[in-house]
C-alpha positions as CSV (number, residue, x, y, z in Angstrom):
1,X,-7.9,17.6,-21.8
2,X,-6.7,17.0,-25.3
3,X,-9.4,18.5,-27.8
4,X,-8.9,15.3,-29.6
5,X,-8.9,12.1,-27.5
6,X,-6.5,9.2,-28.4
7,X,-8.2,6.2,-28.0
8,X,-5.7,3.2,-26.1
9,X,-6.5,0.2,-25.1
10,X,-5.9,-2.1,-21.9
11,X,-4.6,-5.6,-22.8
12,X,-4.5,-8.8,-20.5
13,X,-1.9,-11.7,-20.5
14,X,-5.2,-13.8,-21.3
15,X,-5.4,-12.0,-24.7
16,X,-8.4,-9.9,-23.6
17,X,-9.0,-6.1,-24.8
18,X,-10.4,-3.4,-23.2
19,X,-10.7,-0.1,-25.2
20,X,-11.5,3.2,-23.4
21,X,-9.8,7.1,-24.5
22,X,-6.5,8.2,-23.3
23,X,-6.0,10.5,-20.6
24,X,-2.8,11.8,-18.2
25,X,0.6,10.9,-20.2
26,X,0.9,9.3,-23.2
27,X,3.0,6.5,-23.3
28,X,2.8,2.9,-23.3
29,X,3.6,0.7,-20.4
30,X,2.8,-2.9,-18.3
31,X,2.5,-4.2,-15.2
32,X,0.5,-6.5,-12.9
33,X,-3.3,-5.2,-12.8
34,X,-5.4,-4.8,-9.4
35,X,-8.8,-3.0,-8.6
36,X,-9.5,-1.1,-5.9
37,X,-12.8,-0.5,-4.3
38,X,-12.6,2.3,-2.5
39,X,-15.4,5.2,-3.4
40,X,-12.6,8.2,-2.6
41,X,-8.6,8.7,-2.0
42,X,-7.2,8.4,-5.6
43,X,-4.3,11.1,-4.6
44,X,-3.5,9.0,-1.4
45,X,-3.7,5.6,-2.9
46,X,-1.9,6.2,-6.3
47,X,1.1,7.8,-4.1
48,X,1.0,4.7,-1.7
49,X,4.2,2.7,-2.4
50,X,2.6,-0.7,-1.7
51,X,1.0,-0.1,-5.7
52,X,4.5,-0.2,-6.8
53,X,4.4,-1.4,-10.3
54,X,0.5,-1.8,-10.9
55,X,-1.9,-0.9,-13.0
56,X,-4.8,0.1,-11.0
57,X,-8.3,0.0,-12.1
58,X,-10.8,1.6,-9.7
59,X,-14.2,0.4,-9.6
60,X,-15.9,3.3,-8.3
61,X,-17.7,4.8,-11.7
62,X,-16.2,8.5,-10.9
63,X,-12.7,9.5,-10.6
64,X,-11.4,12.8,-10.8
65,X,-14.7,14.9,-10.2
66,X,-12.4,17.0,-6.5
67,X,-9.2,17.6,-8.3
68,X,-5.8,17.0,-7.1
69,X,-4.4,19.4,-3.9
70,X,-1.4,21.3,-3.8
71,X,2.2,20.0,-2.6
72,X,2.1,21.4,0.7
73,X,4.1,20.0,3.6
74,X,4.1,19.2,6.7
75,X,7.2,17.9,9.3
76,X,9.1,17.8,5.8
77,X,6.2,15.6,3.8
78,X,3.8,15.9,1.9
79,X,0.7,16.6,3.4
80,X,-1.9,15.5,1.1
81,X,0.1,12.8,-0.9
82,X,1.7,9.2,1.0
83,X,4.7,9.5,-0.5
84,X,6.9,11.9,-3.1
85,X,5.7,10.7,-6.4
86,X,2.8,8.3,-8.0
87,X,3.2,4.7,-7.8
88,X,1.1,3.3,-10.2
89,X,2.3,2.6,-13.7
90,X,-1.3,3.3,-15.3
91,X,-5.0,4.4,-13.7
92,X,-8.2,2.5,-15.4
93,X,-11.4,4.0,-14.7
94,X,-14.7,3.8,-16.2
95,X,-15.8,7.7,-16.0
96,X,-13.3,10.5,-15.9
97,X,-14.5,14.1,-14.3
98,X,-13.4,17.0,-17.0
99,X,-14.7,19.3,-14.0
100,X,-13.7,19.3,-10.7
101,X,-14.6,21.0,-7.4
102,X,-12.7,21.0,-3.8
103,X,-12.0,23.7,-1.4
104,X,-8.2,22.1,-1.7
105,X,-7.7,21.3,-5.2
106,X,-4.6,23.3,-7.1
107,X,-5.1,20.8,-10.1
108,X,-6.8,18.4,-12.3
109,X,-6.1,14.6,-12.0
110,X,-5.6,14.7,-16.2
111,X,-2.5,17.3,-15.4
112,X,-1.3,15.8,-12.5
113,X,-1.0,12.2,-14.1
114,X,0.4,14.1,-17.5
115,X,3.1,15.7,-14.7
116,X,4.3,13.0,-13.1
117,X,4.1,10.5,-16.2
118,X,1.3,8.4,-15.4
119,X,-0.8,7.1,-18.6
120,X,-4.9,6.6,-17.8
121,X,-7.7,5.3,-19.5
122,X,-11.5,5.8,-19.2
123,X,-14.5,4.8,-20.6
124,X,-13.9,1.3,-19.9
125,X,-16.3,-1.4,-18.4
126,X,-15.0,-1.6,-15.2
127,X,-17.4,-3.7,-13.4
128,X,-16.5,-6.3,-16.3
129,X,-13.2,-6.3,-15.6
130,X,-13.6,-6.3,-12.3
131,X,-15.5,-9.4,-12.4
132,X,-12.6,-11.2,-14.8
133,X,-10.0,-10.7,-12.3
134,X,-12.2,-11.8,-9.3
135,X,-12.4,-14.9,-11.6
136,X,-9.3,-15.3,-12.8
137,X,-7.2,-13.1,-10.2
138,X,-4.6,-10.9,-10.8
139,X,-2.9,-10.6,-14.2
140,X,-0.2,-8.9,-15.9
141,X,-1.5,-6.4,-18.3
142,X,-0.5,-3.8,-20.7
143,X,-1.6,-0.8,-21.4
144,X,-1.2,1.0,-25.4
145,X,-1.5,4.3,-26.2
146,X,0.8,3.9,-29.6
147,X,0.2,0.9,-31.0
148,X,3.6,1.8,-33.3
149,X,5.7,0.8,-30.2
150,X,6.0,-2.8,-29.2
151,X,5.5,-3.6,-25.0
152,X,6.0,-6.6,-23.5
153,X,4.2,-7.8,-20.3
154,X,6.3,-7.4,-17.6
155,X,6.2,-9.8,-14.1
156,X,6.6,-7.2,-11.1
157,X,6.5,-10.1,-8.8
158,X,9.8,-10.9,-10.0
159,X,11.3,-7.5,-9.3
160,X,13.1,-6.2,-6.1
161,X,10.2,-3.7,-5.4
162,X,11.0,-2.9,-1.7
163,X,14.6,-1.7,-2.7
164,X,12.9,1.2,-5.7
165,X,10.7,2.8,-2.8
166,X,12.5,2.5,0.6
167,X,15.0,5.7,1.1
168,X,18.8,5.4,0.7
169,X,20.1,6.8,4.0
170,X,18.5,7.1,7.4
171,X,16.4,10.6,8.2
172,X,14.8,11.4,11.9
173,X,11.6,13.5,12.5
174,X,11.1,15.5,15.5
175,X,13.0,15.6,19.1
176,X,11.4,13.5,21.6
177,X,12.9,11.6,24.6
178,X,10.7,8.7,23.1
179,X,12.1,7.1,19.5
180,X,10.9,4.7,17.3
181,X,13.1,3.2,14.2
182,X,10.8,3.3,11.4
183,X,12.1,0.5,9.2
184,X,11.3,1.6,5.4
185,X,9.5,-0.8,3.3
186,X,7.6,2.0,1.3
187,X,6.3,3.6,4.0
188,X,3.0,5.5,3.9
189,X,3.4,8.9,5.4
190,X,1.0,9.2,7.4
191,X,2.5,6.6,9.4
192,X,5.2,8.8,10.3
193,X,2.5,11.7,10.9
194,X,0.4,9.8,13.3
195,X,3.9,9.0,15.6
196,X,4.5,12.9,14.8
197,X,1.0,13.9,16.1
198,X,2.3,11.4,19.6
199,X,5.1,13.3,20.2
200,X,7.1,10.4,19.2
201,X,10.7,11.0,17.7
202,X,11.0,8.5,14.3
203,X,13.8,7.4,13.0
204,X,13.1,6.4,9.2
205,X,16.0,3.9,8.2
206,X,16.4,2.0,5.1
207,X,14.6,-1.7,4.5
208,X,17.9,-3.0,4.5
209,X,19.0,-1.5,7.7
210,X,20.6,-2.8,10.9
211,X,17.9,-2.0,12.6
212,X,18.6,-4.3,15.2
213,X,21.6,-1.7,16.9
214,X,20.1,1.6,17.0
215,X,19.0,2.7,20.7
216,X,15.1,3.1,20.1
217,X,12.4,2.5,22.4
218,X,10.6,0.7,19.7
219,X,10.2,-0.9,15.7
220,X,7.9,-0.3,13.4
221,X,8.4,-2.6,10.4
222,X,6.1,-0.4,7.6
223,X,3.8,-1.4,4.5
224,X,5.6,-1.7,0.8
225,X,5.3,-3.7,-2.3
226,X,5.5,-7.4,-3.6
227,X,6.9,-10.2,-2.2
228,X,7.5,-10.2,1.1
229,X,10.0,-13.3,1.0
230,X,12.5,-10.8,-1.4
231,X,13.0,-8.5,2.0
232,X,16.0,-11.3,3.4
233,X,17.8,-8.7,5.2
234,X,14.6,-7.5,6.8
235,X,13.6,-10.6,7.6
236,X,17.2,-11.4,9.3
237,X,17.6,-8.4,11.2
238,X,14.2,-8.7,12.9
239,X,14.4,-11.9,13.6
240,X,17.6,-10.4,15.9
241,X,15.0,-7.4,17.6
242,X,12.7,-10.8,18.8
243,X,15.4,-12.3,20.3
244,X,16.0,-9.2,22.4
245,X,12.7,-8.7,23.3
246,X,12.1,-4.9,21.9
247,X,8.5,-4.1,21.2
248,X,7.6,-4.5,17.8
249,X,5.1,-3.5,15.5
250,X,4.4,-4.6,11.6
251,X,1.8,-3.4,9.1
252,X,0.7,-4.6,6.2
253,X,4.4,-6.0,4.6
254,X,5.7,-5.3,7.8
255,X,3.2,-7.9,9.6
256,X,4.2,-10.8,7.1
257,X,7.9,-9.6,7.5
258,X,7.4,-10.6,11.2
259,X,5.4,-13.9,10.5
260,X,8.3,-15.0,8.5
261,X,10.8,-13.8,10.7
262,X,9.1,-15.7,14.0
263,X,9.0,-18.6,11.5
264,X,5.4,-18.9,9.8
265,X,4.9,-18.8,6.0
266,X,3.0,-16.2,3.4
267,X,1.7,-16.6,0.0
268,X,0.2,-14.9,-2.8
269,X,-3.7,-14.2,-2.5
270,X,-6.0,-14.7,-5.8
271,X,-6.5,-10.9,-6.1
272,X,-5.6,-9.3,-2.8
273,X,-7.2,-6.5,-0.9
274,X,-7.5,-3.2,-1.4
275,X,-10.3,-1.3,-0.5
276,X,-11.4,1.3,2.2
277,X,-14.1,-1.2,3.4
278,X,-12.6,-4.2,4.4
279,X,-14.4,-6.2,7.7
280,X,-12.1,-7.1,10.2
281,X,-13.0,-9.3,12.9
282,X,-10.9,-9.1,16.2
283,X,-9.9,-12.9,17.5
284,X,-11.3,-13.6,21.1
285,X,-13.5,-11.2,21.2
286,X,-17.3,-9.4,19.4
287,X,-15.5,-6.6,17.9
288,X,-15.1,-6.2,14.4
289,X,-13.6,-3.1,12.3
290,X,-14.0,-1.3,8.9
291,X,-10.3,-1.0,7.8
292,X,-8.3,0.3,5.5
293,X,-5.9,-2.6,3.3
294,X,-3.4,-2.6,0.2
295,X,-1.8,-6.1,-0.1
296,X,-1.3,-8.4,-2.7
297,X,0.3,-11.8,0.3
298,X,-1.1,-12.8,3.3
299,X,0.4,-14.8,6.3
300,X,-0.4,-18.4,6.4
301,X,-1.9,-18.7,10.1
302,X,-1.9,-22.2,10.4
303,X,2.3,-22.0,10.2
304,X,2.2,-19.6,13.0
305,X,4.4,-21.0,16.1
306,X,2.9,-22.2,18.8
307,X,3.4,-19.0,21.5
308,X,1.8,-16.7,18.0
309,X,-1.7,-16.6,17.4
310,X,-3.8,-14.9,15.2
311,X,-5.3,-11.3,16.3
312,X,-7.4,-10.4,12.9
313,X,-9.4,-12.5,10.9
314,X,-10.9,-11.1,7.3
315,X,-14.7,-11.0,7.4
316,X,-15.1,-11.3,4.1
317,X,-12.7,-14.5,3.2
318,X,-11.6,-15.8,6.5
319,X,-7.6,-14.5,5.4
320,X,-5.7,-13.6,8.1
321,X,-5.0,-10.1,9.2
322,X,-2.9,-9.6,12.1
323,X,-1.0,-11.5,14.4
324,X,0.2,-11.3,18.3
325,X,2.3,-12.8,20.5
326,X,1.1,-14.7,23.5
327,X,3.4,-12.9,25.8
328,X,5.9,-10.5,24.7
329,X,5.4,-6.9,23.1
330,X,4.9,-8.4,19.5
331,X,2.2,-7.6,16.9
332,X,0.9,-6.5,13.6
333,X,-2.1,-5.9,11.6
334,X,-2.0,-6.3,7.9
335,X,-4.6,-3.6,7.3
336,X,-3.3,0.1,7.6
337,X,-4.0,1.5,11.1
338,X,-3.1,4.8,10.2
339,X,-5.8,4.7,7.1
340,X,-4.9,7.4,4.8
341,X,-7.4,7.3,2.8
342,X,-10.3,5.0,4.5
343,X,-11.6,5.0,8.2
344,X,-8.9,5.3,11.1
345,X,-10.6,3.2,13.5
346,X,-7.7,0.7,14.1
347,X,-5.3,4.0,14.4
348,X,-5.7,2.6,18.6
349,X,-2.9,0.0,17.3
350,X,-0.4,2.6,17.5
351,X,-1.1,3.6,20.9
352,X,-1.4,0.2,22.0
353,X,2.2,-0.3,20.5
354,X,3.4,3.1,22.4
355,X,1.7,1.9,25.5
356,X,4.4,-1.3,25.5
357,X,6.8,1.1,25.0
358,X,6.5,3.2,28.3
Protein backbone atom coordinates (compact mmCIF):
# COMPACT_ATOMS: atom_id res chain seq x y z
CA UNK A 1 0.00 0.00 0.00
CA UNK A 2 0.89 3.57 -0.64
CA UNK A 3 2.96 5.01 2.44
CA UNK A 4 0.78 7.99 1.99
CA UNK A 5 -3.05 7.32 1.54
CA UNK A 6 -5.02 9.58 -0.94
CA UNK A 7 -8.14 10.22 0.53
CA UNK A 8 -11.33 9.94 -2.43
CA UNK A 9 -14.52 10.15 -2.04
CA UNK A 10 -17.80 8.17 -3.31
CA UNK A 11 -20.48 10.51 -4.65
CA UNK A 12 -24.24 9.70 -5.29
CA UNK A 13 -26.67 11.11 -8.05
CA UNK A 14 -28.67 12.34 -4.84
CA UNK A 15 -25.69 14.73 -3.97
CA UNK A 16 -24.59 12.54 -1.02
CA UNK A 17 -20.69 12.05 -0.03
CA UNK A 18 -18.99 9.36 1.28
CA UNK A 19 -15.29 9.84 2.08
CA UNK A 20 -13.03 6.85 2.90
CA UNK A 21 -8.81 6.47 1.56
CA UNK A 22 -7.94 5.30 -1.80
CA UNK A 23 -6.80 1.97 -2.51
CA UNK A 24 -6.10 -0.38 -5.89
CA UNK A 25 -5.77 2.17 -9.08
CA UNK A 26 -6.04 5.57 -9.01
CA UNK A 27 -8.31 7.03 -11.26
CA UNK A 28 -11.66 8.44 -11.30
CA UNK A 29 -14.66 6.72 -12.70
CA UNK A 30 -18.84 6.21 -12.47
CA UNK A 31 -21.28 3.79 -12.70
CA UNK A 32 -24.46 2.44 -11.20
CA UNK A 33 -23.86 1.39 -7.37
CA UNK A 34 -24.98 -2.07 -5.84
CA UNK A 35 -24.05 -3.88 -2.48
CA UNK A 36 -23.42 -7.23 -2.03
CA UNK A 37 -23.94 -9.25 1.02
CA UNK A 38 -22.02 -12.02 0.73
CA UNK A 39 -19.33 -12.64 3.82
CA UNK A 40 -16.61 -14.23 1.12
CA UNK A 41 -15.84 -14.59 -2.88
CA UNK A 42 -14.55 -11.01 -3.68
CA UNK A 43 -12.15 -12.67 -6.50
CA UNK A 44 -15.22 -14.67 -7.94
CA UNK A 45 -17.77 -11.92 -7.73
CA UNK A 46 -15.65 -8.91 -9.00
CA UNK A 47 -14.69 -11.18 -12.18
CA UNK A 48 -18.50 -12.18 -12.66
CA UNK A 49 -19.63 -10.40 -15.85
CA UNK A 50 -23.18 -9.85 -14.57
CA UNK A 51 -21.36 -6.65 -12.33
CA UNK A 52 -20.64 -5.20 -15.67
CA UNK A 53 -20.30 -1.50 -15.13
CA UNK A 54 -20.96 -1.25 -11.15
CA UNK A 55 -19.62 0.01 -8.45
CA UNK A 56 -19.85 -2.54 -5.85
CA UNK A 57 -19.89 -1.83 -2.18
CA UNK A 58 -19.64 -5.00 0.04
CA UNK A 59 -21.26 -4.93 3.23
CA UNK A 60 -19.27 -7.48 4.95
CA UNK A 61 -16.86 -5.17 7.27
CA UNK A 62 -13.52 -7.23 5.99
CA UNK A 63 -12.33 -7.46 2.56
CA UNK A 64 -9.07 -8.48 1.47
CA UNK A 65 -7.81 -10.18 4.80
CA UNK A 66 -6.96 -14.16 2.11
CA UNK A 67 -5.33 -12.42 -0.71
CA UNK A 68 -6.00 -12.87 -4.30
CA UNK A 69 -4.88 -16.58 -6.03
CA UNK A 70 -2.79 -17.13 -8.87
CA UNK A 71 -3.95 -17.33 -12.70
CA UNK A 72 -3.95 -20.91 -12.92
CA UNK A 73 -6.15 -22.74 -15.42
CA UNK A 74 -8.09 -25.24 -15.98
CA UNK A 75 -9.84 -26.71 -19.47
CA UNK A 76 -8.41 -23.27 -20.83
CA UNK A 77 -9.99 -20.96 -17.88
CA UNK A 78 -9.32 -19.61 -15.16
CA UNK A 79 -9.62 -21.56 -12.33
CA UNK A 80 -10.04 -19.36 -9.49
CA UNK A 81 -11.51 -16.20 -11.28
CA UNK A 82 -15.36 -16.33 -13.41
CA UNK A 83 -14.05 -14.76 -16.14
CA UNK A 84 -10.66 -13.06 -17.79
CA UNK A 85 -10.66 -9.73 -16.13
CA UNK A 86 -12.52 -7.70 -13.24
CA UNK A 87 -15.89 -6.40 -13.92
CA UNK A 88 -16.50 -3.89 -11.60
CA UNK A 89 -15.67 -0.25 -12.25
CA UNK A 90 -14.79 0.54 -8.40
CA UNK A 91 -14.85 -1.80 -4.91
CA UNK A 92 -16.35 0.21 -1.62
CA UNK A 93 -15.62 -1.38 1.53
CA UNK A 94 -15.61 -0.40 4.96
CA UNK A 95 -12.23 -2.17 6.27
CA UNK A 96 -9.48 -3.15 3.98
CA UNK A 97 -6.87 -6.13 5.20
CA UNK A 98 -3.09 -4.69 4.66
CA UNK A 99 -2.25 -8.48 5.72
CA UNK A 100 -3.44 -11.37 4.17
CA UNK A 101 -3.23 -15.19 4.75
CA UNK A 102 -4.40 -18.23 2.33
CA UNK A 103 -2.79 -21.36 1.46
CA UNK A 104 -3.62 -20.06 -2.34
CA UNK A 105 -2.95 -16.54 -2.43
CA UNK A 106 -0.04 -15.24 -5.03
CA UNK A 107 -1.27 -11.52 -4.27
CA UNK A 108 -2.84 -8.80 -2.42
CA UNK A 109 -6.30 -7.47 -3.45
CA UNK A 110 -4.56 -3.63 -3.31
CA UNK A 111 -2.09 -5.04 -6.31
CA UNK A 112 -4.45 -7.03 -8.00
CA UNK A 113 -7.06 -4.03 -8.32
CA UNK A 114 -3.93 -1.59 -9.08
CA UNK A 115 -3.20 -4.42 -12.05
CA UNK A 116 -6.06 -4.69 -13.60
CA UNK A 117 -7.25 -0.93 -13.12
CA UNK A 118 -9.84 -1.10 -10.67
CA UNK A 119 -10.03 2.09 -8.14
CA UNK A 120 -11.27 1.07 -4.33
CA UNK A 121 -12.19 2.89 -1.32
CA UNK A 122 -12.27 2.00 2.43
CA UNK A 123 -13.03 3.35 5.47
CA UNK A 124 -16.37 4.11 4.60
CA UNK A 125 -19.76 3.55 6.54
CA UNK A 126 -20.97 0.86 4.74
CA UNK A 127 -23.89 -0.22 6.69
CA UNK A 128 -25.02 3.59 6.04
CA UNK A 129 -24.96 3.33 2.68
CA UNK A 130 -26.28 0.23 2.60
CA UNK A 131 -29.26 1.32 4.25
CA UNK A 132 -29.63 4.50 1.70
CA UNK A 133 -29.81 2.41 -1.19
CA UNK A 134 -32.25 -0.12 0.39
CA UNK A 135 -34.26 3.17 0.72
CA UNK A 136 -33.78 4.72 -2.14
CA UNK A 137 -32.47 1.70 -4.50
CA UNK A 138 -29.90 1.71 -6.74
CA UNK A 139 -28.15 4.89 -7.94
CA UNK A 140 -25.69 6.03 -10.20
CA UNK A 141 -22.61 7.06 -8.41
CA UNK A 142 -19.12 8.35 -8.84
CA UNK A 143 -16.31 7.69 -7.45
CA UNK A 144 -13.03 10.61 -7.21
CA UNK A 145 -9.72 10.07 -6.52
CA UNK A 146 -8.53 13.59 -8.27
CA UNK A 147 -10.79 15.97 -7.73
CA UNK A 148 -8.69 18.08 -10.70
CA UNK A 149 -10.52 15.85 -13.31
CA UNK A 150 -14.23 16.47 -13.98
CA UNK A 151 -16.55 12.85 -14.18
CA UNK A 152 -19.85 12.76 -15.08
CA UNK A 153 -22.37 10.06 -13.86
CA UNK A 154 -22.86 7.69 -16.34
CA UNK A 155 -26.39 5.41 -16.84
CA UNK A 156 -25.14 1.74 -17.52
CA UNK A 157 -28.62 0.81 -17.99
CA UNK A 158 -28.55 2.54 -21.17
CA UNK A 159 -25.46 0.70 -22.45
CA UNK A 160 -25.28 -2.49 -24.61
CA UNK A 161 -23.63 -4.49 -21.76
CA UNK A 162 -24.26 -8.09 -23.00
CA UNK A 163 -22.34 -7.21 -26.34
CA UNK A 164 -18.77 -5.82 -23.98
CA UNK A 165 -18.66 -9.36 -22.16
CA UNK A 166 -19.99 -12.07 -24.45
CA UNK A 167 -17.00 -13.57 -26.82
CA UNK A 168 -16.65 -12.63 -30.45
CA UNK A 169 -16.43 -16.10 -32.17
CA UNK A 170 -17.61 -19.44 -31.11
CA UNK A 171 -15.01 -21.87 -28.86
CA UNK A 172 -15.86 -25.67 -27.86
CA UNK A 173 -14.62 -27.38 -24.59
CA UNK A 174 -13.96 -30.97 -24.44
CA UNK A 175 -15.07 -34.07 -26.83
CA UNK A 176 -18.13 -35.76 -25.77
CA UNK A 177 -20.80 -37.54 -27.82
CA UNK A 178 -23.18 -35.23 -25.61
CA UNK A 179 -23.12 -31.17 -26.54
CA UNK A 180 -24.60 -28.39 -25.23
CA UNK A 181 -24.53 -24.69 -27.00
CA UNK A 182 -23.63 -22.49 -24.31
CA UNK A 183 -25.15 -19.24 -25.51
CA UNK A 184 -22.78 -16.30 -24.07
CA UNK A 185 -24.42 -13.64 -22.15
CA UNK A 186 -21.27 -13.09 -19.74
CA UNK A 187 -21.08 -16.31 -18.77
CA UNK A 188 -19.69 -17.35 -15.39
CA UNK A 189 -17.06 -20.03 -15.72
CA UNK A 190 -17.83 -22.23 -13.64
CA UNK A 191 -20.86 -22.84 -15.64
CA UNK A 192 -18.86 -24.29 -18.34
CA UNK A 193 -16.68 -26.26 -15.55
CA UNK A 194 -19.63 -27.89 -13.92
CA UNK A 195 -20.80 -29.31 -17.74
CA UNK A 196 -16.84 -30.07 -18.00
CA UNK A 197 -16.87 -32.06 -14.63
CA UNK A 198 -20.38 -34.09 -16.65
CA UNK A 199 -18.54 -35.02 -19.37
CA UNK A 200 -20.56 -32.75 -21.40
CA UNK A 201 -18.96 -31.22 -24.71
CA UNK A 202 -19.97 -27.12 -24.60
CA UNK A 203 -20.05 -25.19 -27.26
CA UNK A 204 -19.63 -21.41 -26.08
CA UNK A 205 -21.21 -19.17 -28.95
CA UNK A 206 -21.73 -15.55 -29.06
CA UNK A 207 -25.08 -13.80 -27.39
CA UNK A 208 -25.88 -12.90 -30.79
CA UNK A 209 -25.61 -16.22 -32.22
CA UNK A 210 -27.78 -18.47 -34.38
CA UNK A 211 -28.07 -20.68 -31.84
CA UNK A 212 -31.07 -22.02 -33.10
CA UNK A 213 -29.00 -24.29 -36.15
CA UNK A 214 -26.14 -25.84 -34.45
CA UNK A 215 -26.76 -29.79 -33.86
CA UNK A 216 -26.60 -29.85 -29.93
CA UNK A 217 -28.34 -31.96 -27.57
CA UNK A 218 -29.23 -29.02 -25.55
CA UNK A 219 -29.21 -24.79 -24.64
CA UNK A 220 -28.06 -23.18 -22.03
CA UNK A 221 -28.88 -19.50 -22.23
CA UNK A 222 -26.09 -18.07 -19.44
CA UNK A 223 -26.07 -15.05 -16.74
CA UNK A 224 -24.74 -11.44 -17.97
CA UNK A 225 -25.42 -7.79 -17.32
CA UNK A 226 -28.34 -5.17 -17.58
CA UNK A 227 -31.28 -5.17 -19.39
CA UNK A 228 -32.43 -8.06 -20.45
CA UNK A 229 -34.96 -6.49 -23.11
CA UNK A 230 -31.42 -5.04 -25.03
CA UNK A 231 -30.55 -8.97 -25.92
CA UNK A 232 -33.31 -8.81 -29.24
CA UNK A 233 -31.35 -11.33 -31.11
CA UNK A 234 -31.22 -13.57 -28.12
CA UNK A 235 -34.51 -13.17 -27.45
CA UNK A 236 -35.52 -14.01 -31.29
CA UNK A 237 -33.39 -16.90 -31.82
CA UNK A 238 -34.75 -18.66 -28.73
CA UNK A 239 -37.97 -18.03 -29.28
CA UNK A 240 -37.09 -20.42 -32.62
CA UNK A 241 -35.30 -23.39 -30.09
CA UNK A 242 -39.18 -23.40 -28.24
CA UNK A 243 -40.73 -23.90 -31.31
CA UNK A 244 -38.65 -26.93 -32.01
CA UNK A 245 -38.94 -28.37 -28.84
CA UNK A 246 -34.93 -28.63 -27.77
CA UNK A 247 -34.40 -28.75 -24.00
CA UNK A 248 -33.59 -25.52 -22.69
CA UNK A 249 -32.10 -24.19 -19.75
CA UNK A 250 -31.72 -20.23 -18.60
CA UNK A 251 -29.93 -18.72 -15.54
CA UNK A 252 -30.05 -15.70 -14.14
CA UNK A 253 -30.26 -13.35 -17.60
CA UNK A 254 -30.74 -16.29 -19.37
CA UNK A 255 -34.08 -17.25 -17.34
CA UNK A 256 -35.72 -13.72 -18.14
CA UNK A 257 -34.32 -14.13 -21.74
CA UNK A 258 -36.63 -17.14 -21.90
CA UNK A 259 -39.64 -15.48 -20.06
CA UNK A 260 -39.54 -12.81 -22.65
CA UNK A 261 -39.03 -15.00 -25.35
CA UNK A 262 -42.21 -17.46 -24.31
CA UNK A 263 -43.89 -14.04 -24.01
CA UNK A 264 -43.95 -12.76 -20.29
CA UNK A 265 -42.48 -9.48 -19.16
CA UNK A 266 -39.34 -8.26 -16.81
CA UNK A 267 -38.57 -5.24 -14.98
CA UNK A 268 -36.08 -3.44 -13.01
CA UNK A 269 -36.05 -4.45 -9.14
CA UNK A 270 -35.52 -1.47 -6.36
CA UNK A 271 -31.99 -2.77 -5.62
CA UNK A 272 -31.65 -6.40 -6.92
CA UNK A 273 -30.03 -9.34 -5.44
CA UNK A 274 -26.85 -10.24 -4.80
CA UNK A 275 -25.78 -12.19 -2.10
CA UNK A 276 -24.61 -15.69 -1.20
CA UNK A 277 -27.67 -16.14 1.12
CA UNK A 278 -30.63 -15.68 -0.75
CA UNK A 279 -33.97 -18.12 0.41
CA UNK A 280 -35.44 -19.79 -2.25
CA UNK A 281 -38.63 -21.51 -1.94
CA UNK A 282 -39.46 -24.33 -4.54
CA UNK A 283 -43.26 -23.96 -5.93
CA UNK A 284 -45.46 -27.09 -5.11
CA UNK A 285 -43.55 -28.34 -2.81
CA UNK A 286 -41.67 -27.83 1.29
CA UNK A 287 -38.38 -27.38 -0.04
CA UNK A 288 -36.57 -24.32 0.11
CA UNK A 289 -32.75 -23.46 -0.83
CA UNK A 290 -29.83 -21.15 0.18
CA UNK A 291 -28.73 -19.82 -3.31
CA UNK A 292 -26.39 -18.01 -4.79
CA UNK A 293 -27.93 -14.62 -7.09
CA UNK A 294 -26.40 -11.54 -9.01
CA UNK A 295 -29.34 -9.66 -10.82
CA UNK A 296 -30.42 -6.33 -11.12
CA UNK A 297 -34.50 -7.56 -13.31
CA UNK A 298 -36.72 -10.05 -12.49
CA UNK A 299 -39.42 -11.80 -14.56
CA UNK A 300 -42.96 -10.57 -14.01
CA UNK A 301 -44.78 -14.02 -13.11
CA UNK A 302 -48.14 -12.88 -13.42
CA UNK A 303 -47.33 -12.33 -17.44
CA UNK A 304 -46.28 -15.79 -17.60
CA UNK A 305 -48.46 -17.77 -20.39
CA UNK A 306 -50.78 -19.96 -19.41
CA UNK A 307 -48.77 -23.65 -20.09
CA UNK A 308 -45.54 -21.60 -17.77
CA UNK A 309 -45.61 -21.45 -14.29
CA UNK A 310 -43.47 -20.37 -11.72
CA UNK A 311 -40.82 -22.91 -10.20
CA UNK A 312 -38.90 -20.47 -7.56
CA UNK A 313 -40.28 -17.96 -5.37
CA UNK A 314 -37.83 -15.39 -3.27
CA UNK A 315 -38.24 -16.01 0.43
CA UNK A 316 -37.27 -12.91 1.35
CA UNK A 317 -39.58 -10.60 -1.10
CA UNK A 318 -41.92 -12.90 -2.83
CA UNK A 319 -39.82 -12.02 -6.52
CA UNK A 320 -39.84 -14.60 -8.69
CA UNK A 321 -36.95 -16.89 -9.32
CA UNK A 322 -37.32 -19.55 -11.80
CA UNK A 323 -39.76 -20.62 -14.16
CA UNK A 324 -40.92 -24.14 -15.88
CA UNK A 325 -42.86 -25.27 -18.38
CA UNK A 326 -45.86 -27.42 -17.76
CA UNK A 327 -44.85 -30.02 -20.33
CA UNK A 328 -41.91 -29.68 -22.46
CA UNK A 329 -38.11 -29.71 -21.47
CA UNK A 330 -38.16 -25.87 -20.55
CA UNK A 331 -36.75 -24.13 -17.38
CA UNK A 332 -34.62 -21.65 -15.57
CA UNK A 333 -33.65 -20.41 -12.30
CA UNK A 334 -32.58 -16.87 -11.83
CA UNK A 335 -30.16 -17.68 -9.00
CA UNK A 336 -26.79 -19.30 -10.08
CA UNK A 337 -26.95 -23.16 -9.85
CA UNK A 338 -23.42 -23.51 -10.33
CA UNK A 339 -22.66 -20.92 -7.20
CA UNK A 340 -19.23 -19.76 -7.62
CA UNK A 341 -18.84 -18.25 -4.88
CA UNK A 342 -21.99 -19.19 -2.44
CA UNK A 343 -23.47 -22.68 -1.68
CA UNK A 344 -23.99 -25.20 -4.73
CA UNK A 345 -27.09 -26.70 -3.51
CA UNK A 346 -29.27 -25.95 -6.67
CA UNK A 347 -26.06 -27.22 -8.85
CA UNK A 348 -29.00 -30.53 -9.20
CA UNK A 349 -30.59 -28.07 -11.94
CA UNK A 350 -27.95 -28.99 -14.29
CA UNK A 351 -28.41 -32.60 -14.01
CA UNK A 352 -32.01 -32.27 -14.15
CA UNK A 353 -31.44 -30.33 -17.45
CA UNK A 354 -28.90 -33.24 -18.70
CA UNK A 355 -31.44 -35.78 -17.62
CA UNK A 356 -33.99 -34.17 -20.47
CA UNK A 357 -31.34 -34.43 -22.60
CA UNK A 358 -30.73 -38.27 -22.66
Amino acid sequence: MNNKPKTAKLILEDGSEFTGTQFGYEKNTSGEVVFNTGMVGYPETMTDPSYRGQILVCTYPLIGNYGVPGNERENGLFKYFESEAIHIRALIISDYSHEFSHWNAKRSLDDWMTEQKIPGIYGIDTRMLTRKLREKGTMLGKVVVDEKSQIDFEDINKLDLVNEVSIKEPVEYSRNKKKIVLVDCGTKNNIIQAFLRRNITVLRVPYNYDFSKEKANGILISNGPGDPKMCETTIENTKKVIKNGKPILGVCLGSQIMALAAGADTYKLKYGHRSHNQPCNEMGTKRSYITSQNHGFAVNAETLPEDWREWFVNDNDGTNEGIIHISKPFFAAQFHPEASPGPDDTEFIFDMFLRAIK
